[in-house]
C-alpha positions as CSV (number, residue, x, y, z in Angstrom):
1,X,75.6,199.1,-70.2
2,X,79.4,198.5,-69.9
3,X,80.1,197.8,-66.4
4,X,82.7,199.5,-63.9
5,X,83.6,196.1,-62.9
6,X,83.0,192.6,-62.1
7,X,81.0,190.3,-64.6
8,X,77.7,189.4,-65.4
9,X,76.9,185.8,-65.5
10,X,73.4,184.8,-67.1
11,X,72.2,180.9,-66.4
12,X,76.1,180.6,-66.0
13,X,76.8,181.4,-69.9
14,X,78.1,184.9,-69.2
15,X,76.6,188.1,-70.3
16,X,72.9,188.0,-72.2
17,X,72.4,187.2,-75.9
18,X,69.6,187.1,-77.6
19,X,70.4,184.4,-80.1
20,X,71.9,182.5,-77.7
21,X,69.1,182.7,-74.9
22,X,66.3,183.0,-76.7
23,X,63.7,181.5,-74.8
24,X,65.7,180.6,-71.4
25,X,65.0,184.7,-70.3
26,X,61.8,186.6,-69.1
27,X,61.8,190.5,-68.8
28,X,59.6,192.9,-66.8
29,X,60.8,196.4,-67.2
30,X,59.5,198.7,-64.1
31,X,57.7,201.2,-66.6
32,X,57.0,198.4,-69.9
33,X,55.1,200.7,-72.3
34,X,53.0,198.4,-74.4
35,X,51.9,199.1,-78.0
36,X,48.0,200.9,-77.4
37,X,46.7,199.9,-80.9
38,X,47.4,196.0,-81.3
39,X,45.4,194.0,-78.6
40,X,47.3,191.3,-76.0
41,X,46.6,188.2,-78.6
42,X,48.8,190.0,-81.0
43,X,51.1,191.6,-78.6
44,X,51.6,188.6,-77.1
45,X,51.6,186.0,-79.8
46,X,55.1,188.4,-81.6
47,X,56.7,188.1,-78.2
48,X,56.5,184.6,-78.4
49,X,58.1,184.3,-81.7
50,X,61.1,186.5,-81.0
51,X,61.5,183.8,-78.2
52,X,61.6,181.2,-80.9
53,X,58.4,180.0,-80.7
54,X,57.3,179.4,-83.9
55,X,53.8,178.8,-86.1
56,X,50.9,178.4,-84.0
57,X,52.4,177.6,-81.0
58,X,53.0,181.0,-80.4
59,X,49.7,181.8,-80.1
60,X,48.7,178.9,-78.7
61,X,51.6,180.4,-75.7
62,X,50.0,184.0,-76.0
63,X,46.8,182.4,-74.9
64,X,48.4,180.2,-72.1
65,X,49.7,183.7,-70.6
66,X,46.8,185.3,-71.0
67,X,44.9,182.9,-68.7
68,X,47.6,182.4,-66.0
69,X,47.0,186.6,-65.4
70,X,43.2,186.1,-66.0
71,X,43.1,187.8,-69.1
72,X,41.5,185.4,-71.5
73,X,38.2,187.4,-72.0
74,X,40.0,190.5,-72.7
75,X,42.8,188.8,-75.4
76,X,41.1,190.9,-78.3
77,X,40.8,194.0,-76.6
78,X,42.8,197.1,-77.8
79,X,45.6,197.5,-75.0
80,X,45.1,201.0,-75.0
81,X,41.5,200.3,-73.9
82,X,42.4,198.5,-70.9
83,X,43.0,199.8,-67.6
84,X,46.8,199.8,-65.9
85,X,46.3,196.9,-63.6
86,X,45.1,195.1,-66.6
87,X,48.3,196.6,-68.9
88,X,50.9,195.4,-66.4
89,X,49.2,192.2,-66.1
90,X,49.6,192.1,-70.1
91,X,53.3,193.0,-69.2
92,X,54.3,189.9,-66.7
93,X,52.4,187.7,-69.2
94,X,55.1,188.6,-71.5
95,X,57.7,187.7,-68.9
96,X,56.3,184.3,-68.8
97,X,55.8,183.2,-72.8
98,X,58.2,179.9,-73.4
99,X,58.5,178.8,-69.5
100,X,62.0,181.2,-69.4
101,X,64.3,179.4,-67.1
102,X,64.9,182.6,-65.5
103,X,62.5,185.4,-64.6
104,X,63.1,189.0,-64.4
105,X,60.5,191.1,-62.5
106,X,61.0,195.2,-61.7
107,X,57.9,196.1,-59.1
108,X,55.8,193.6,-60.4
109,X,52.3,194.2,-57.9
110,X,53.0,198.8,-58.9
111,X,50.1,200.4,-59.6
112,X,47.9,197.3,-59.3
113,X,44.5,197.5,-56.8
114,X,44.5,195.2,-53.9
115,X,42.2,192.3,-55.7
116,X,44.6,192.3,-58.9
117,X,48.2,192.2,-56.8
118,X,46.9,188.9,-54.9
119,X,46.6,187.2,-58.2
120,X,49.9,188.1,-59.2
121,X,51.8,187.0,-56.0
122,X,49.5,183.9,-55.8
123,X,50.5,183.5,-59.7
124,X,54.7,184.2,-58.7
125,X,54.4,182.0,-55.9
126,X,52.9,179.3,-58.6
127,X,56.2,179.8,-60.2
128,X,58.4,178.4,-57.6
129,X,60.3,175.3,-58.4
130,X,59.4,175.9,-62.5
131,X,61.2,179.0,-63.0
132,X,64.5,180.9,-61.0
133,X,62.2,184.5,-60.5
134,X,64.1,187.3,-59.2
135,X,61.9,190.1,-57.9
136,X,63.0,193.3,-57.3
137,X,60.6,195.6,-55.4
138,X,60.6,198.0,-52.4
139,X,57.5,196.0,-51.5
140,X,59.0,194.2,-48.5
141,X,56.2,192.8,-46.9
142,X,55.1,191.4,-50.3
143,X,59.2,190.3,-50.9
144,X,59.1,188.5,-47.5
145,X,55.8,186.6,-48.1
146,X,57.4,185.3,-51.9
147,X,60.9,184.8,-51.6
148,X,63.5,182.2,-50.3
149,X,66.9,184.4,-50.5
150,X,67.0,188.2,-50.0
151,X,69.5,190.7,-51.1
152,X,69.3,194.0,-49.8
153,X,70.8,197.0,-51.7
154,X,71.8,200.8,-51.1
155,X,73.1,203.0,-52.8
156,X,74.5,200.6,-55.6
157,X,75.8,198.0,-52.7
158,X,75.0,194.6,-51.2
159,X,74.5,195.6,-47.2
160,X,72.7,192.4,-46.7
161,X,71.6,188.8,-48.0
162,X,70.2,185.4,-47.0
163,X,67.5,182.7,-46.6
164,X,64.3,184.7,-45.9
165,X,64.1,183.1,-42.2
166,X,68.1,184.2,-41.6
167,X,67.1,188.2,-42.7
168,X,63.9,187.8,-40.3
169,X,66.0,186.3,-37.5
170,X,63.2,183.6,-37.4
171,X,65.5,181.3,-35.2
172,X,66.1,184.1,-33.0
173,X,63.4,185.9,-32.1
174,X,60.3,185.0,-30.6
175,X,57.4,187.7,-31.2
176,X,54.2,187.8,-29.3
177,X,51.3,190.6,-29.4
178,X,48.6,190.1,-26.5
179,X,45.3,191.8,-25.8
180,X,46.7,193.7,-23.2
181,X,50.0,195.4,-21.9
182,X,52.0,193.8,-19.0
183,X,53.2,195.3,-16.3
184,X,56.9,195.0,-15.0
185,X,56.0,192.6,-12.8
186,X,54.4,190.1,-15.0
187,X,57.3,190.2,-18.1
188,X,59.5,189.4,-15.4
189,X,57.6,185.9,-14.9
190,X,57.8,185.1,-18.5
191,X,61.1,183.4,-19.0
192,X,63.3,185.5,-21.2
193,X,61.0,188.4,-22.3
194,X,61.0,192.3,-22.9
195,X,58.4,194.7,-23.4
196,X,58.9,195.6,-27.1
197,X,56.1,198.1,-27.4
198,X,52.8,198.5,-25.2
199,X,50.9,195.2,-26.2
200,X,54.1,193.3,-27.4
201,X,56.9,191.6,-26.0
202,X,59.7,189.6,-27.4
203,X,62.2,186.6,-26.3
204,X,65.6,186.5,-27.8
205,X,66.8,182.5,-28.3
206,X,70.1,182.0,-27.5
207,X,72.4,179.7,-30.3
208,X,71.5,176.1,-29.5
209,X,68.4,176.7,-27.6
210,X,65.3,174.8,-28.3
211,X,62.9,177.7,-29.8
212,X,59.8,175.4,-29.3
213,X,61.0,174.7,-26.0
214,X,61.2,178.5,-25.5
215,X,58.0,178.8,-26.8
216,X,56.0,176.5,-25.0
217,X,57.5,178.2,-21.9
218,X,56.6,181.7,-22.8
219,X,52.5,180.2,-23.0
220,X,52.7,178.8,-20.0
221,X,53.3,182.0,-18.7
222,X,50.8,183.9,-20.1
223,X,48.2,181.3,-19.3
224,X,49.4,181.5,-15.8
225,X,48.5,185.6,-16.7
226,X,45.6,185.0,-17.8
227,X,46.3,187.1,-21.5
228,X,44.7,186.7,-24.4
229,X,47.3,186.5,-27.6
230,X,46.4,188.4,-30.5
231,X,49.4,186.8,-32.8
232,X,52.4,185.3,-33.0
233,X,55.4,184.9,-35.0
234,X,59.0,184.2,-35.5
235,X,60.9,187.0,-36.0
236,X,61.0,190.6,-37.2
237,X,59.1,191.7,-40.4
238,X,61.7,192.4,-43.3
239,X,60.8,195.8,-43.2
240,X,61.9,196.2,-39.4
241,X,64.6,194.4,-40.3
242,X,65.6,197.2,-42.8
243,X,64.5,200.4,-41.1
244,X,66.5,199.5,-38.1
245,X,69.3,197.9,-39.9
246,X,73.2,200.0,-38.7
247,X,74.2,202.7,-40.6
């Protein structure tokens, strides 16, 4: 696609060639349709030697994939006799053959059952510091438990990007959810809180405040209350953060 405007830099060498880049670039399309007759082995082993990869190595790369997504006993199957978790897990293999520099994943976790997306964030997260991955996904509590920087987009646009702990307001807000609502009268002795919801409250830390500081305060308090804590975090889930984001 031409763009409108601006430029598209890839690994810093401008726009993508295949030639060029063979190799240094994974792929996972959203929707990958993958040949039903030829089984992963063969699927696999011919994406590794468009990559470059030549002569037995490229099988000997289909096979590595196949095991990082825990498809080694299934490598001789026909892919149109697996099911769609196992399809897609056929499809980020692919994403991975050559250890690409950079790593392009569309909803990589859709359509997958609970059991099968753990393996592929625990094998995304396996990836950091070996590969630059970008994800993109409207998955944002799986997005907030993988990635360091965030970019948030509408309608075509950039409304919003940073460290993962900056989106979250991790050095801002203090989040804690008890056994039990408090009344008026007890927020009011917890230094710096509001009710956020019925079992919830919240303390905002001021720029230069000491948030451990503010958080050993707050437990004093409810010890003196004698409430039980459920959980605690810092900051705002990314989805909050999105949903009540200004318009």
């Amino acid at each position: 696609l031409t763009p409108d405007e601006g430029q598209v830099q890839v690994l810093g060498e401008g726009p993508f060639d295949p030639q060029r880049m063979a190799g240094r670039v994974g792929v996972l399309p959203q929707d990958a349709e993958l040949p039903d007759r030829h089984s992963p082995r063969e699927l696999l082993t011919h994406l590794a030697r468009l990559q470059g990869i030549g002569g037995a190595q490229a099988a000997s790369e289909a096979a590595r994939c196949m095991d990082l997504v825990d498809l080694g006993d299934r490598a001789d199957d026909r892919i149109g006799a697996l099911s769609h978790g196992m399809r897609r897990r056929v499809a980020v293999a692919s994403a991975l053959l050559g250890t690409p520099e950079l790593v392009l994943l569309d909803e990589p976790t859709a359509g997958l059952d609970p059991v099968q997306a753990r393996r592929v964030r625990d094998l995304l997260a396996s990836l950091r510091g070996h590969h630059t991955v970008v994800v993109s996904s409207h998955n944002l509590l799986e997005l907030e438990s993988l990635c360091d920087w965030l970019v948030l987009v509408e309608d075509g646009r950039c409304v919003g990007e940073g460290t993962t702990a900056s989106m979250t307001g991790q050095g801002e807000v203090l989040v804690w959810t008890l056994t039990r609502g408090l009344t008026d009268a007890e927020v009011a002795t917890v230094p710096g809180a509001r009710r956020h919801d019925l079992a919830e409250i919240r303390v905002t830390v001021t720029a230069g405040e000491d948030v451990d500081a503010a958080t050993r305060g707050v437990m004093r308090a409810l010890a003196a209350l004698d409430v039980g804590l459920v959980g605690m975090r810092r900051g705002v889930s990314l989805e909050e953060r999105v949903v009540t984001r200004p318009r």
